[in-house]
C-alpha positions in Angstrom: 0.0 0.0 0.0 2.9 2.2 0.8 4.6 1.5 -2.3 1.3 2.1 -4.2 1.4 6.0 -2.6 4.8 6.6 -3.1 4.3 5.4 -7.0 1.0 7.9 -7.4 3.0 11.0 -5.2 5.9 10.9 -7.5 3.6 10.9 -10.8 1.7 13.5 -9.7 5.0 15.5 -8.9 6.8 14.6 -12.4 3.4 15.9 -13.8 3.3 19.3 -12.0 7.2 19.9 -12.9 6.4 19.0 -16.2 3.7 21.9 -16.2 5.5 24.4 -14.5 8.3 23.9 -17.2 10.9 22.4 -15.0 12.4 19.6 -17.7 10.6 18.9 -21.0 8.1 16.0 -21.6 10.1 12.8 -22.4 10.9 12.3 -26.2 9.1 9.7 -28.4 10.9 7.0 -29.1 13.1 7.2 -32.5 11.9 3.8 -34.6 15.6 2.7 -35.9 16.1 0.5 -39.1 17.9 -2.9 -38.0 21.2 -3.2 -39.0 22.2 -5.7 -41.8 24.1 -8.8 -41.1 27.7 -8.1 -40.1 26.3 -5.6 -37.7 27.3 -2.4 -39.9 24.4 0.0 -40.3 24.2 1.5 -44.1 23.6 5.6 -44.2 20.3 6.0 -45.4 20.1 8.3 -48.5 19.3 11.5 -46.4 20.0 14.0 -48.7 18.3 12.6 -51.9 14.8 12.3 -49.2 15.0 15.8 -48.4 15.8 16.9 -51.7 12.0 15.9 -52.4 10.6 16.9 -49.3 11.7 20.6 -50.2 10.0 22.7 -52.2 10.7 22.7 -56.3 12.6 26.4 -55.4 14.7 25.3 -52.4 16.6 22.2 -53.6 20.0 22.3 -54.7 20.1 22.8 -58.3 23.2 21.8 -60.7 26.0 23.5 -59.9 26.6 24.5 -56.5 25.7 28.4 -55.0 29.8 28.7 -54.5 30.4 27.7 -58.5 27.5 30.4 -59.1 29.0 32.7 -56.4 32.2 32.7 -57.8 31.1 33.2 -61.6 28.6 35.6 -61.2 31.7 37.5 -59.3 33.9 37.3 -62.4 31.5 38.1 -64.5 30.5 41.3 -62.5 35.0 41.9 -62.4 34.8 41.4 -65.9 32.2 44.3 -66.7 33.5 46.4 -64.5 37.3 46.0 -65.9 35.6 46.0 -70.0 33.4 49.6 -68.6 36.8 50.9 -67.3 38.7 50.2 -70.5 35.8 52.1 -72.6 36.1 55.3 -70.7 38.0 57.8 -72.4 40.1 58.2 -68.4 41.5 54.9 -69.8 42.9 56.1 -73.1 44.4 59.2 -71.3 46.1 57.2 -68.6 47.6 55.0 -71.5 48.8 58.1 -73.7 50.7 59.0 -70.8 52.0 55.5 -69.4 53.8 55.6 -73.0 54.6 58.8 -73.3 56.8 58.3 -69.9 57.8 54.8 -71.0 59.4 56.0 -73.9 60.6 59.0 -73.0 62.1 58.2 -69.5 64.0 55.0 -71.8 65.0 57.4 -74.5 66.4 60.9 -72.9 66.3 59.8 -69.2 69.8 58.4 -68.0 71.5 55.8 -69.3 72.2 53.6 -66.1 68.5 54.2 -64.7 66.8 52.7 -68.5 65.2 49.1 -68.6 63.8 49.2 -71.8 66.6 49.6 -74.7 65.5 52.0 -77.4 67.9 50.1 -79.9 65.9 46.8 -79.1 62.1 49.1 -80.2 61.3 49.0 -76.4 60.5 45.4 -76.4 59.0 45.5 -72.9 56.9 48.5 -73.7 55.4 46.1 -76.6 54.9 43.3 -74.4 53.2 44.8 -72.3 50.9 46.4 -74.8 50.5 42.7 -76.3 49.3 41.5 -72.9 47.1 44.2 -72.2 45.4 44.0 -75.9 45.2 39.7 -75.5 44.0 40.2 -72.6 41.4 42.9 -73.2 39.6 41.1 -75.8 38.7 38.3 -74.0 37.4 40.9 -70.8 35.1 42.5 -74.0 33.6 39.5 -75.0 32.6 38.2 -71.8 30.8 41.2 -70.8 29.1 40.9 -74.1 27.9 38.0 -73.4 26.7 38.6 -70.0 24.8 41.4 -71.8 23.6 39.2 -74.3 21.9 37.6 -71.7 20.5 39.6 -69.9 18.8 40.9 -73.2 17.7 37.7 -73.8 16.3 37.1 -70.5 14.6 40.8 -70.5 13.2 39.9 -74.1 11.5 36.7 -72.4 10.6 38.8 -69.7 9.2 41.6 -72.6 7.3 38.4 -74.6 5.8 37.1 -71.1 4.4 40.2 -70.6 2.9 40.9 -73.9 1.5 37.7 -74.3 -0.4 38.3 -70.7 -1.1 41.9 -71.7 -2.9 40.4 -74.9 -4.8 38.0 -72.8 -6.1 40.5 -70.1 -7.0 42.7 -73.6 -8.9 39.6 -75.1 -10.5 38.6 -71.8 -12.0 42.5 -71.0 -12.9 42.4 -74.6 -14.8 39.5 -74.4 -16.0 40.8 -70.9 -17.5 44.2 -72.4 -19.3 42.5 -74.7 -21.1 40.0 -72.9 -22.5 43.4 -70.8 -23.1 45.3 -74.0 -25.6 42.0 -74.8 -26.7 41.9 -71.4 -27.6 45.8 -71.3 -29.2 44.9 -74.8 -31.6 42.5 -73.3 -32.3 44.5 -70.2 -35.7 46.1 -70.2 -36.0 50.0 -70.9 -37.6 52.6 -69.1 -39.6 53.5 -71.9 -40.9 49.6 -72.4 -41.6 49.9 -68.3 -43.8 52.4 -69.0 -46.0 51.4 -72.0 -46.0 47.8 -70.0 -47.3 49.6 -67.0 -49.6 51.8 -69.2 -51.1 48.5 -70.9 -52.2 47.5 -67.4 -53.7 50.3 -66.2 -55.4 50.7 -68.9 -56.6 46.6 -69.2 -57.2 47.4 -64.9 -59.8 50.5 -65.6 -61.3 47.9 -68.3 -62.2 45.2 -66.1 -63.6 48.1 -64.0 -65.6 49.5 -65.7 -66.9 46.0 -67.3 -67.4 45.0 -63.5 -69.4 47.9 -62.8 -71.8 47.4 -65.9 -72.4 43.5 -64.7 -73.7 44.4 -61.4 -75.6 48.2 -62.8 -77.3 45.7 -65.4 -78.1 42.8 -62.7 -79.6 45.7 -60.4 
C-alpha cells in the first residue's frame, strides 16, 4: 500500500514539474532500421529524401551556390574592368603611361633605363600585347553577360505581352457580354408602356365589372 502511494506522489510530482516547465516532456521513441548482417548499419540516402521533401525552389540545383557565387563575381570583375577600358580616363592614362615609358627610356639616364630603345622598347610592346590579348577576352565576356541579360529581359518583354494580350482579349470578351446583357435588359420606356397597358386593361375590367352588377340591379 505504501509503495502504491509513493508510485502515485511521485507521478503527480513529475506531472506538476512537467507543467510548471521544470524539464521537458520525455521524447518519443526514435523507430531505428535494424542493422544488416555483419552488424554495420548502411547511411540512409538522407539528402536525396530531403531533396524531395523541399519545395521545387529550395533544392539544390546543378552547380553548386559557391560555382555560381564565384562566376557571377567574375562576370560582374569582368564588366566592371571592359566599362573601365571604354572610358575615355583609360585612353588618357595609357597616352601617358607611353609617353613616360618612352621618354624616361629614350632621354632619361643611361644607367636608370630598362627598356633599350635600340631593341624598339621590347617591354613596352609586351606589355601592350598582354594588355590588348587580354582585353579582348574581358570585352567578349561582358558581351555576353549582356547578351543575356537581353535575352532574358526579351522573355521577360514576350511574357508580358502575351499576358497583356490576354487581359485585352478577356476584357474584350468581358464588355461584350454586358453590352448584350444591357441589350436584353428592359428600358424605361418599355416599363412604361407595359405599365400603361395595365392600367389601362385594370380601368377595363372596372368598368366591365361595374356594368355587370348596374345591369343585374
Amino acid at each position: 500500500m505504501t509503495g502504491v502511494v509513493t508510485a502515485k506522489t511521485t507521478n503527480l510530482a513529475a506531472r506538476s514539474a512537467q507543467r510548471r516547465g521544470e524539464y521537458p516532456s520525455p521524447l518519443p521513441s526514435i523507430r531505428r532500421r535494424p542493422a544488416p548482417e555483419g552488424g554495420v548499419l548502411v547511411a540512409n540516402n538522407t539528402k536525396q529524401e530531403r531533396q524531395l521533401d523541399a519545395p521545387k525552389g529550395l533544392r539544390t540545383r546543378v552547380l553548386p551556390l559557391r560555382s555560381r557565387t564565384g562566376s557571377d563575381r567574375f562576370g560582374r570583375l569582368t564588366e566592371s574592368l571592359a566599362r573601365g577600358m571604354g572610358t575615355p580616363w583609360f585612353l588618357l592614362g595609357m597616352t601617358v603611361f607611353c609617353v613616360f615609358w618612352l621618354g624616361f627610356n629614350a632621354y632619361g639616364p643611361e644607367e636608370l633605363r630598362f627598356d633599350s630603345q635600340a631593341l624598339g622598347f621590347t617591354m613596352l610592346t609586351l606589355i601592350l600585347s598582354l594588355q590588348a590579348s587580354y582585353a579582348a577576352p574581358l570585352l567578349l565576356l561582358a558581351q555576353n553577360r549582356q547578351d543575356d541579360r537581353d535575352r532574358v529581359q526579351i522573355e521577360q518583354d514576350r511574357q508580358r505581352a502575351e499576358r497583356n494580350l490576354a487581359d485585352t482579349e478577356y476584357l474584350a470578351r468581358e464588355v461584350v457580354a454586358l453590352r448584350l446583357a444591357i441589350r436584353d435588359m428592359a428600358t424605361k420606356d418599355f416599363i412604361r408602356s407595359e405599365l400603361r397597358s395595365l392600367l389601362e386593361e385594370i380601368d377595363k375590367d372596372r368598368a366591365s365589372s361595374k356594368a355587370s352588377e348596374y345591369n343585374d340591379a
